[in-house]
Biopython code that builds the backbone (N, CA, C, O; Angstrom):
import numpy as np
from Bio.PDB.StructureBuilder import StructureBuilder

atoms = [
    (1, "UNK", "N", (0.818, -1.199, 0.000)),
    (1, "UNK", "CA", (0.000, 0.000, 0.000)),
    (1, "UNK", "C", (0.866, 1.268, 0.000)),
    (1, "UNK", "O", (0.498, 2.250, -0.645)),
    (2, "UNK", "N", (1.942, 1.273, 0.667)),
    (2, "UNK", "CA", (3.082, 2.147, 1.051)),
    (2, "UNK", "C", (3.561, 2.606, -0.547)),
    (2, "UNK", "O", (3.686, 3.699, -1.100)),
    (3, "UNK", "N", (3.719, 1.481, -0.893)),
    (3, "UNK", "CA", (4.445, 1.754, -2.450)),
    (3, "UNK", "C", (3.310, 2.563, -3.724)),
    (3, "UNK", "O", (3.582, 3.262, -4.700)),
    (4, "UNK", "N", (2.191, 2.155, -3.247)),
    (4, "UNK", "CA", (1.002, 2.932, -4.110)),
    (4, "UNK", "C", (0.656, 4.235, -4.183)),
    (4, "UNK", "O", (0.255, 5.009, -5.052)),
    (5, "UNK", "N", (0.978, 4.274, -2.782)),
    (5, "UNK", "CA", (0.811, 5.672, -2.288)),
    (5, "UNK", "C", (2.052, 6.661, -2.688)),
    (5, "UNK", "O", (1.618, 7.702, -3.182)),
    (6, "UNK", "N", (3.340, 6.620, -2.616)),
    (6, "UNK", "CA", (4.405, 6.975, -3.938)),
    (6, "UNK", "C", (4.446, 7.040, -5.100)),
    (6, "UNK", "O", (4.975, 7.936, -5.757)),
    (7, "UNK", "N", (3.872, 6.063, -5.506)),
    (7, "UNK", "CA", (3.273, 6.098, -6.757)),
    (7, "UNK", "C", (2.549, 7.218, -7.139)),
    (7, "UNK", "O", (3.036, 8.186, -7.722)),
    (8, "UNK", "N", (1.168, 7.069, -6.751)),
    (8, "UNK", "CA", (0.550, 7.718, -7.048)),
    (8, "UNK", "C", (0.944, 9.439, -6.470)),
    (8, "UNK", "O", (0.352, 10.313, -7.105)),
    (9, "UNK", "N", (1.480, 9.717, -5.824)),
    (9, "UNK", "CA", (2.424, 11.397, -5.551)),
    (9, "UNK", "C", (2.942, 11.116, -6.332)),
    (9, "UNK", "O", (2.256, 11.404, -7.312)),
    (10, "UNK", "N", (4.319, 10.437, -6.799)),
    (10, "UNK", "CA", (4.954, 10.510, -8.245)),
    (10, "UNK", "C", (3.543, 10.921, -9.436)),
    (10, "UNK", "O", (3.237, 12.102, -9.599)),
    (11, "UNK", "N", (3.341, 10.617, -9.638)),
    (11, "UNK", "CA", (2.050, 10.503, -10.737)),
    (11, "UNK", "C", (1.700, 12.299, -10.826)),
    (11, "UNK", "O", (2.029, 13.197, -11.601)),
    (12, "UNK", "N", (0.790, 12.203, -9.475)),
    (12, "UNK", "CA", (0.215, 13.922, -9.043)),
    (12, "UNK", "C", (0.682, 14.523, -9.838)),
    (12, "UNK", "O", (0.193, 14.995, -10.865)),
    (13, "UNK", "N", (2.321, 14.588, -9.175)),
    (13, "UNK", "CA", (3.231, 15.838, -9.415)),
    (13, "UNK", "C", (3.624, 16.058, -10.934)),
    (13, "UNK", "O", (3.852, 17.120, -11.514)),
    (14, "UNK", "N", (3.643, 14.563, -11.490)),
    (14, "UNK", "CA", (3.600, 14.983, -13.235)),
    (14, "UNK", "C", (2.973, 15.359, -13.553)),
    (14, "UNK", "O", (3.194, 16.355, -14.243)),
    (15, "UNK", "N", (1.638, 14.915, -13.345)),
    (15, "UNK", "CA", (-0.287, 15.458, -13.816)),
    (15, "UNK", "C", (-0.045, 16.990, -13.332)),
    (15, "UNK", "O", (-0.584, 17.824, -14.058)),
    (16, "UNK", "N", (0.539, 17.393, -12.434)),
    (16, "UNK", "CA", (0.498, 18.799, -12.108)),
    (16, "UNK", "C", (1.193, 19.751, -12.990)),
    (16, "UNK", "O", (0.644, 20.749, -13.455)),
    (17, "UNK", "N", (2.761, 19.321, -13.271)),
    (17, "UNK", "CA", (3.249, 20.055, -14.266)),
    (17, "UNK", "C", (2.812, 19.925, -15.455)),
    (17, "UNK", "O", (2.787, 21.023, -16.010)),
    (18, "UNK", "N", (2.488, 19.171, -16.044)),
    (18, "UNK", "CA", (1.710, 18.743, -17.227)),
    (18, "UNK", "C", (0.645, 19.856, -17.652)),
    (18, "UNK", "O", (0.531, 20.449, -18.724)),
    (19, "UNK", "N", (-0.341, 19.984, -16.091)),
    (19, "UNK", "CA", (-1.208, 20.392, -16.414)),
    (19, "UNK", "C", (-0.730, 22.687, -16.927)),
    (19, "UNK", "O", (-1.130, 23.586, -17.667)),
    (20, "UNK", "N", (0.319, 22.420, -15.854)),
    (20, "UNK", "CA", (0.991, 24.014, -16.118)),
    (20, "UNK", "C", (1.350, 24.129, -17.442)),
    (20, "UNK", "O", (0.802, 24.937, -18.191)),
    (21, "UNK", "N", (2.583, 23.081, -17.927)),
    (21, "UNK", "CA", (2.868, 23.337, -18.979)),
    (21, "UNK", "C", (1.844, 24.020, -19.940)),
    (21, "UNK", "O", (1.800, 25.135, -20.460)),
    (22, "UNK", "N", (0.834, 22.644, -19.986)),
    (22, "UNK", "CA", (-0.136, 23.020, -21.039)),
    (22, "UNK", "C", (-0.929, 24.873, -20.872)),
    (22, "UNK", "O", (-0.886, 25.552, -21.898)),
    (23, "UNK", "N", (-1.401, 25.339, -19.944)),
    (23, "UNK", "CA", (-1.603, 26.396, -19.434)),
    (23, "UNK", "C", (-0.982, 26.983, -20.274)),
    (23, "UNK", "O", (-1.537, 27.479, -21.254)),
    (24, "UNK", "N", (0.829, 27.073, -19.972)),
    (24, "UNK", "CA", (1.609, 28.048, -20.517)),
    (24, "UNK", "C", (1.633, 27.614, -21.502)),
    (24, "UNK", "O", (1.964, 28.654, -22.070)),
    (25, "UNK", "N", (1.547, 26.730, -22.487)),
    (25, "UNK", "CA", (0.948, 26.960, -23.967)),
    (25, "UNK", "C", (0.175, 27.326, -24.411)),
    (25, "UNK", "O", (0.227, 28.027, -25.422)),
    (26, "UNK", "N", (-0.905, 26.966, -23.781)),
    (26, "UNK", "CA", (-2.497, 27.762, -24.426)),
    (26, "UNK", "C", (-1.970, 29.510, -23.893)),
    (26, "UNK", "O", (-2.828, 30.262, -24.355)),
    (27, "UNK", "N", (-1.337, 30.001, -23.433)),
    (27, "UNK", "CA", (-1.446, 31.326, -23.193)),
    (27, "UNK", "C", (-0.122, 32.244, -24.432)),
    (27, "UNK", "O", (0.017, 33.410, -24.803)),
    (28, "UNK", "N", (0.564, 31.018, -24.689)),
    (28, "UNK", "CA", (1.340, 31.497, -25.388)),
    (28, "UNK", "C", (0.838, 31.690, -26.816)),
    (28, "UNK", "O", (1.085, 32.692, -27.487)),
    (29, "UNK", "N", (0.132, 30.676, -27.215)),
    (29, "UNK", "CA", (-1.064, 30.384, -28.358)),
    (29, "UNK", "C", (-1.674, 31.508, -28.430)),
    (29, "UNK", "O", (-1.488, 32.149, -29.465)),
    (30, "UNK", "N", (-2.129, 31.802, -27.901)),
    (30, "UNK", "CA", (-3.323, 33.245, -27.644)),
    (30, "UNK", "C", (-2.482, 34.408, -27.322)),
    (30, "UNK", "O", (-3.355, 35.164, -26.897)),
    (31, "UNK", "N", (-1.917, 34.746, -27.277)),
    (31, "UNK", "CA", (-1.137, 35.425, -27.315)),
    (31, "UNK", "C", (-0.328, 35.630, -29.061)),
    (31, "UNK", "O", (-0.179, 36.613, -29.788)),
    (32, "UNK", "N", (-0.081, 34.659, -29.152)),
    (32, "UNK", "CA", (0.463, 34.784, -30.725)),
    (32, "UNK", "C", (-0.956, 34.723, -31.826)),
    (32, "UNK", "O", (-0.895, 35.029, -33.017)),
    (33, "UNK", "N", (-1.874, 34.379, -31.300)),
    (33, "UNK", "CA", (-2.750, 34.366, -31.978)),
    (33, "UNK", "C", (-3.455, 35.979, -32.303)),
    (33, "UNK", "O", (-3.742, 36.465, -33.397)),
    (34, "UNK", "N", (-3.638, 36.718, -30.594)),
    (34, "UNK", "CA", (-3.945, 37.790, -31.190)),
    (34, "UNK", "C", (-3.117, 38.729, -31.608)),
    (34, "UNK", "O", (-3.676, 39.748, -32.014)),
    (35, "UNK", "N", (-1.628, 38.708, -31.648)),
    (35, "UNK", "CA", (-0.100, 39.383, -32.570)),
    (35, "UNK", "C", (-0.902, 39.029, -33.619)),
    (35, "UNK", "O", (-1.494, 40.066, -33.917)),
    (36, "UNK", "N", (-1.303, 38.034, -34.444)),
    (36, "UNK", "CA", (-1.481, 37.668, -35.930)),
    (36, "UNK", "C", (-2.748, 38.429, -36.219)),
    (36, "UNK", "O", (-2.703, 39.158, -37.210)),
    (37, "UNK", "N", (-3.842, 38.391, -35.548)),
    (37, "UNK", "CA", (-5.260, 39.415, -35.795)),
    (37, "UNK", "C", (-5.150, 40.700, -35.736)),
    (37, "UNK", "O", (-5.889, 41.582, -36.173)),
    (38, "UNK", "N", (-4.028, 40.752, -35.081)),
    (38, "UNK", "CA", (-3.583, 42.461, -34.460)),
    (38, "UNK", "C", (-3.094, 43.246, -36.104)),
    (38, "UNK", "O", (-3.557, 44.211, -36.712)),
    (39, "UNK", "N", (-1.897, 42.240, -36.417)),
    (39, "UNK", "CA", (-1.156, 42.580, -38.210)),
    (39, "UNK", "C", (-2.172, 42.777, -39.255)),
    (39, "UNK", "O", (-2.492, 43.823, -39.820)),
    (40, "UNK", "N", (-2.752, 41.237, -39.452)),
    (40, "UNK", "CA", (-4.236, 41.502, -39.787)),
    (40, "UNK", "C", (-4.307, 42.560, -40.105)),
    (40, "UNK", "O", (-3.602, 43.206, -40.881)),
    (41, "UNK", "N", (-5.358, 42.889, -39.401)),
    (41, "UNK", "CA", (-5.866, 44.063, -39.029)),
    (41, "UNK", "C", (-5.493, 45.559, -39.504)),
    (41, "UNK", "O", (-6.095, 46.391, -40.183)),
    (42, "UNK", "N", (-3.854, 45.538, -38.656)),
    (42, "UNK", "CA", (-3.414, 46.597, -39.594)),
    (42, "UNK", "C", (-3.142, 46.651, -40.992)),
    (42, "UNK", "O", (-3.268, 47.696, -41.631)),
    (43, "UNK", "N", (-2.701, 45.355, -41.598)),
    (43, "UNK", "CA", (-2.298, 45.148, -43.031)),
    (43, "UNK", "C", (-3.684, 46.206, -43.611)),
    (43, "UNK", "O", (-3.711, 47.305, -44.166)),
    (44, "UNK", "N", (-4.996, 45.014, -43.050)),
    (44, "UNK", "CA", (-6.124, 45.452, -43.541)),
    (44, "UNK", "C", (-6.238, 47.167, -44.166)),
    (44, "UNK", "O", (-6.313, 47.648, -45.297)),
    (45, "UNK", "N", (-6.206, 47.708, -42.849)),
    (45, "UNK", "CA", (-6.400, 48.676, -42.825)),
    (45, "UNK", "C", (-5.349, 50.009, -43.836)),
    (45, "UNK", "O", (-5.690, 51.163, -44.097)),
    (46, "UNK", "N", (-4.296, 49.433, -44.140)),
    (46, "UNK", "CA", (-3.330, 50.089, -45.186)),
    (46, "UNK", "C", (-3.519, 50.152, -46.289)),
    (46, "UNK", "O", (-3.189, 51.113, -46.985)),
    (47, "UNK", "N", (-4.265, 48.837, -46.806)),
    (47, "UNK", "CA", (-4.462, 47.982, -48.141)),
    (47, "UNK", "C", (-5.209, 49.114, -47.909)),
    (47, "UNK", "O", (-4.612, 50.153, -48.189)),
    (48, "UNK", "N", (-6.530, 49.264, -47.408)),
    (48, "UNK", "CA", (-7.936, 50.073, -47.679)),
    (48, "UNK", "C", (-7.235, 51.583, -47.788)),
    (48, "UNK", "O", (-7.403, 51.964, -48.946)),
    (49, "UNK", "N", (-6.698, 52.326, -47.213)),
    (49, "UNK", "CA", (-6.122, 53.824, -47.326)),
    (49, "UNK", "C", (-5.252, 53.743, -48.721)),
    (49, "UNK", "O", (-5.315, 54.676, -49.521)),
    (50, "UNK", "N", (-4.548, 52.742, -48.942)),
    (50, "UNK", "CA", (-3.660, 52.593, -50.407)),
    (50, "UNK", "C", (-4.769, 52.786, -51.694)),
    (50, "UNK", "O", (-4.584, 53.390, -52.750)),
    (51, "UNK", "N", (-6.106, 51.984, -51.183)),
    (51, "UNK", "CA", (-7.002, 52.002, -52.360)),
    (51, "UNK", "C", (-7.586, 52.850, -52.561)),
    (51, "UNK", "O", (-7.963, 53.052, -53.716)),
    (52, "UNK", "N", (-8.021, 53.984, -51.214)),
    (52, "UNK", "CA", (-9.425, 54.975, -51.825)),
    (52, "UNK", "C", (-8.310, 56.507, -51.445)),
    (52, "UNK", "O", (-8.728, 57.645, -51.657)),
    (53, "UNK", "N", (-6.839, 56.217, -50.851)),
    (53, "UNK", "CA", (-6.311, 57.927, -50.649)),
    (53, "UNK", "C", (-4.520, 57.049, -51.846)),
    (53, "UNK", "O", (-3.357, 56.969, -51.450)),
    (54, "UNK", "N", (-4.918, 56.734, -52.799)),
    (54, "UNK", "CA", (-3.211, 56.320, -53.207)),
    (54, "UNK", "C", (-2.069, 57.596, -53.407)),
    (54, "UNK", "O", (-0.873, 57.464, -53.147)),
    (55, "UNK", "N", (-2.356, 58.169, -53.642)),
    (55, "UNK", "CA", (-1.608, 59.931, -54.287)),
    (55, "UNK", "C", (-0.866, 59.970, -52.916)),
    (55, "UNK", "O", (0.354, 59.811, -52.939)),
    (56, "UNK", "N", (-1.692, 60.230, -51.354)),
    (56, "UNK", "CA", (-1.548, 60.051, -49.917)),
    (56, "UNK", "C", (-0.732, 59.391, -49.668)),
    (56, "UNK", "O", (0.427, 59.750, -49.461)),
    (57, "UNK", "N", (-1.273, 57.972, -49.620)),
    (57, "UNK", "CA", (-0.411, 57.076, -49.457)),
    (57, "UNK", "C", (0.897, 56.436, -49.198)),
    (57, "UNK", "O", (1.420, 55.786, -48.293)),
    (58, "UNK", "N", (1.287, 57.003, -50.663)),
    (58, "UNK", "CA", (2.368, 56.879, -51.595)),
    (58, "UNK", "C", (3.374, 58.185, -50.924)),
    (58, "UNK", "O", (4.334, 57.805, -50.253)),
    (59, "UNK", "N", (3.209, 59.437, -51.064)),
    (59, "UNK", "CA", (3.993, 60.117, -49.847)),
    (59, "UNK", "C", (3.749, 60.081, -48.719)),
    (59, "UNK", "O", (4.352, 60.928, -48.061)),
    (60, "UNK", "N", (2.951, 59.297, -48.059)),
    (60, "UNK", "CA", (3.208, 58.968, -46.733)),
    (60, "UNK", "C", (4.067, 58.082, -46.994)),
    (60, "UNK", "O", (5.205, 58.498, -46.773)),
    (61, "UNK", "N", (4.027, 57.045, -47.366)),
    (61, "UNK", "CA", (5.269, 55.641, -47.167)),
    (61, "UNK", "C", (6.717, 56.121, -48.086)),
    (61, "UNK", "O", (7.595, 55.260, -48.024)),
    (62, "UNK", "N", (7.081, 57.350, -48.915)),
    (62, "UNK", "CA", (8.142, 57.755, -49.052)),
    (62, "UNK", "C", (9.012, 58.439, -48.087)),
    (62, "UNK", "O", (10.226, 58.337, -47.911)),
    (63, "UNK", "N", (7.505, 59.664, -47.089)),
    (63, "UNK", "CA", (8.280, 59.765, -46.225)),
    (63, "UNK", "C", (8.578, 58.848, -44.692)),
    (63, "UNK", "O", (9.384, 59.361, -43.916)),
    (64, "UNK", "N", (8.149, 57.976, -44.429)),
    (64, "UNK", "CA", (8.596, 56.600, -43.479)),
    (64, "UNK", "C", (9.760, 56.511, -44.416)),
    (64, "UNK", "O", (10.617, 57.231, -43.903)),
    (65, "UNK", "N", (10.169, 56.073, -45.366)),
    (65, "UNK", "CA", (11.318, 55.570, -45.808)),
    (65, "UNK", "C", (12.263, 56.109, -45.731)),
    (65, "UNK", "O", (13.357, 55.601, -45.481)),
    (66, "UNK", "N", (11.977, 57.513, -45.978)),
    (66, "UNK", "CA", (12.954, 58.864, -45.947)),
    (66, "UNK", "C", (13.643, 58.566, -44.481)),
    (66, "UNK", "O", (14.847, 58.481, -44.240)),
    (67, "UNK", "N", (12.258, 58.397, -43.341)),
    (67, "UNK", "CA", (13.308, 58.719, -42.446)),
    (67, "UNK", "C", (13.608, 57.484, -41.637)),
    (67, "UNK", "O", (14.154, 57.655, -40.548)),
    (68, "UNK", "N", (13.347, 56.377, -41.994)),
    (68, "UNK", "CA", (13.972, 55.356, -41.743)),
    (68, "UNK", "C", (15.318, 54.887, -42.171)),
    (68, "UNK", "O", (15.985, 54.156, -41.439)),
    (69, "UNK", "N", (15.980, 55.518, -44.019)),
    (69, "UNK", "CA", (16.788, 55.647, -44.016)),
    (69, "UNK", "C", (17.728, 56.411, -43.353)),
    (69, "UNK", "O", (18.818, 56.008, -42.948)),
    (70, "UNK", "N", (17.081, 58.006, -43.211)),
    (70, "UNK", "CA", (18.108, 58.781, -42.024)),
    (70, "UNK", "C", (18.411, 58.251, -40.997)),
    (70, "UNK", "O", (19.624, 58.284, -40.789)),
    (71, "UNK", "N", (17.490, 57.488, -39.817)),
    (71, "UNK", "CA", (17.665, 57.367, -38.430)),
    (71, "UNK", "C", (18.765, 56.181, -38.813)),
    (71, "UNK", "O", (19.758, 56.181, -38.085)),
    (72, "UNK", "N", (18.728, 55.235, -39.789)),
    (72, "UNK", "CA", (19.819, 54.338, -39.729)),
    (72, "UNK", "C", (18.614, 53.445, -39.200)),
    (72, "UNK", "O", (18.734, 53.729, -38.008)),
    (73, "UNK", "N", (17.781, 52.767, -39.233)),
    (73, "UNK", "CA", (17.267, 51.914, -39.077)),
    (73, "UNK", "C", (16.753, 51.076, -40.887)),
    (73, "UNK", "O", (16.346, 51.360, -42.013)),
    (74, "UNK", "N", (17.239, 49.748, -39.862)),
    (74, "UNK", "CA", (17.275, 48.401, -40.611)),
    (74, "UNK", "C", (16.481, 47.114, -40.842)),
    (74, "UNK", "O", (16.541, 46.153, -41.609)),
    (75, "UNK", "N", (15.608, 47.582, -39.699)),
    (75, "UNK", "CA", (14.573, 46.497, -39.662)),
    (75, "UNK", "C", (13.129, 46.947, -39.369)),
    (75, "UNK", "O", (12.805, 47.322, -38.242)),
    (76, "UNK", "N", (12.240, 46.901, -40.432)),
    (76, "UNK", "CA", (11.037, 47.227, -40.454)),
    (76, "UNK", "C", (9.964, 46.412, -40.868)),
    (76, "UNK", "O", (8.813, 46.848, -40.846)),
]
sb = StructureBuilder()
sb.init_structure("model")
sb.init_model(0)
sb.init_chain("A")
sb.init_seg("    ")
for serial, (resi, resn, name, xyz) in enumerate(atoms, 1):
    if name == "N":
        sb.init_residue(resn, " ", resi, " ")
    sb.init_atom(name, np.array(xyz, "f"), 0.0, 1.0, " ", f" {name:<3s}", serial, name[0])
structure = sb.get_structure()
């Protein structure tokens, strides 16, 4: 009975982390999930200003470039 009872605490304590792990996946999931709806979203929303303001647009994203080349930034 002695030995069952070890057992089964051995057991618990896996079922326990197990159960965390999984936790901290589903939160990491959802989390990356709403980063991806978030882009989405904005993509969305660029595409639509590119289509009905393009003239706009088009010098707005020359000047982002403008000064992304000045500041020395490389990753956008």
């Amino acid at each position: 009975m002695e030995e069952l009872m070890k057992i089964n605490a051995k057991i618990r304590k896996q079922q326990i982390g197990r159960l965390f792990a999984a936790g901290v996946c589903a939160c990491c999931g959802i989390g990356l999930l709403a980063s991806y709806s978030y882009q989405k979203g904005i993509t969305a929303c660029q595409k639509s200003i590119a289509k009905f303001y393009p003239d706009e647009y088009e010098s707005l994203t020359a000047k982002v470039l403008e000064t992304f080349e000045r500041e020395g930034v490389t990753k956008f």
